[in-house]
Phi, psi and omega in degrees: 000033193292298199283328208121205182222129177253130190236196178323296193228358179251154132259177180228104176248165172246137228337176166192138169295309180294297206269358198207008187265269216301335157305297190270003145268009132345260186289349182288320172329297203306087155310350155259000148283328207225070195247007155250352208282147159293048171244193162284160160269003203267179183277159201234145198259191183261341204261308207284338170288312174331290195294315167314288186318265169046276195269328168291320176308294160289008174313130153297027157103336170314309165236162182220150198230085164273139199270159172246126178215153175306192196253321253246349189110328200304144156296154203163352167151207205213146153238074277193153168216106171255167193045033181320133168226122192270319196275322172238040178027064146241188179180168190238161209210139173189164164212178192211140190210138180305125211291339161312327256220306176323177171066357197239008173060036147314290199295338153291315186306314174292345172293314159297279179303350187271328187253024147296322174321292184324295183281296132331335178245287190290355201040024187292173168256341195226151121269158166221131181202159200216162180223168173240138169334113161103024180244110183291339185283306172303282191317327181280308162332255355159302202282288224288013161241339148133341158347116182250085195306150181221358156178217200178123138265145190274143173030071187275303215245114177269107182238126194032060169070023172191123128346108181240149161293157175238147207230137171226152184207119179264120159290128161270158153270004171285314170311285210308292171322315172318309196267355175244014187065155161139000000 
């Protein structure tokens, strides 16, 4: 993986500091990026961001984090596998794209690699990845990859003032090769 994992018009490479902080304290700033994401609303500071790179960067392997970039180098998002789990070859899954960016089938296309990464490389058998109620953008994501909802906590998540459901959704790797070949 010296170059990524390379597709049509992205790579996936992996995080960096140099190449990628200022950019992703940015967008967790960014109330309209991360006005579905599954975080806080609160402001994310430079030591706090600081400390995030940090902790991915030294990752056992638990999470694994790729910055997304055009073949051209632009920086354009992050893509991640958290709780990686080997004894039972799951993981949790989300991407994030610079806003410019939506609508253009970025974010699938990195989602797709990502999770050939997942299943091919790594031999998990399952992704998870979950959204909050009334974010119209993920779920068509998340179908055109094979993502299956498999459940909902009702008003789990308070998010911009209001109690949201959080929608959970799996990928097998048995789908994901039906519909994608490998």
């Amino acid at each position: 993986m010296a170059d990524g994992l390379e597709g049509e018009r992205i790579r996936l490479v992996p995080l960096s500091r140099e190449r990628h902080f200022e950019n992703c304290l940015r967008w967790v700033n960014d109330l309209d990026v991360t006005e579905w994401l599954l975080i806080s609303d609160e402001p994310t500071s430079h030591e706090a961001e600081s400390e995030w790179f940090d902790r991915m960067l030294a990752s056992d392997g638990r999470d694994i984090i790729f910055g997304v970039e055009l073949l051209d180098g632009t920086h354009i998002g992050q893509s991640a596998l958290h709780q990686v789990s080997k004894q039972n070859r799951t993981a949790q899954c989300g991407t994030l794209l610079d806003k410019a960016f939506w609508g253009k089938g970025f974010g699938t296309e990195a989602s797709l690699l990502r999770a050939r990464y997942a299943f091919d490389v790594l031999d998990l058998r399952m992704l998870i990845s979950g959204y909050l109620e009334g974010n119209a953008r993920t779920p068509r994501m998340l179908a055109k990859q094979g993502f299956e909802i498999t459940g909902r906590i009702p008003q789990e998540l308070w998010k911009r003032g209001a109690y949201r459901d959080h929608v959970l959704a799996v990928l097998t790797a048995e789908k994901f090769r039906e519909l994608h070949g490998g």
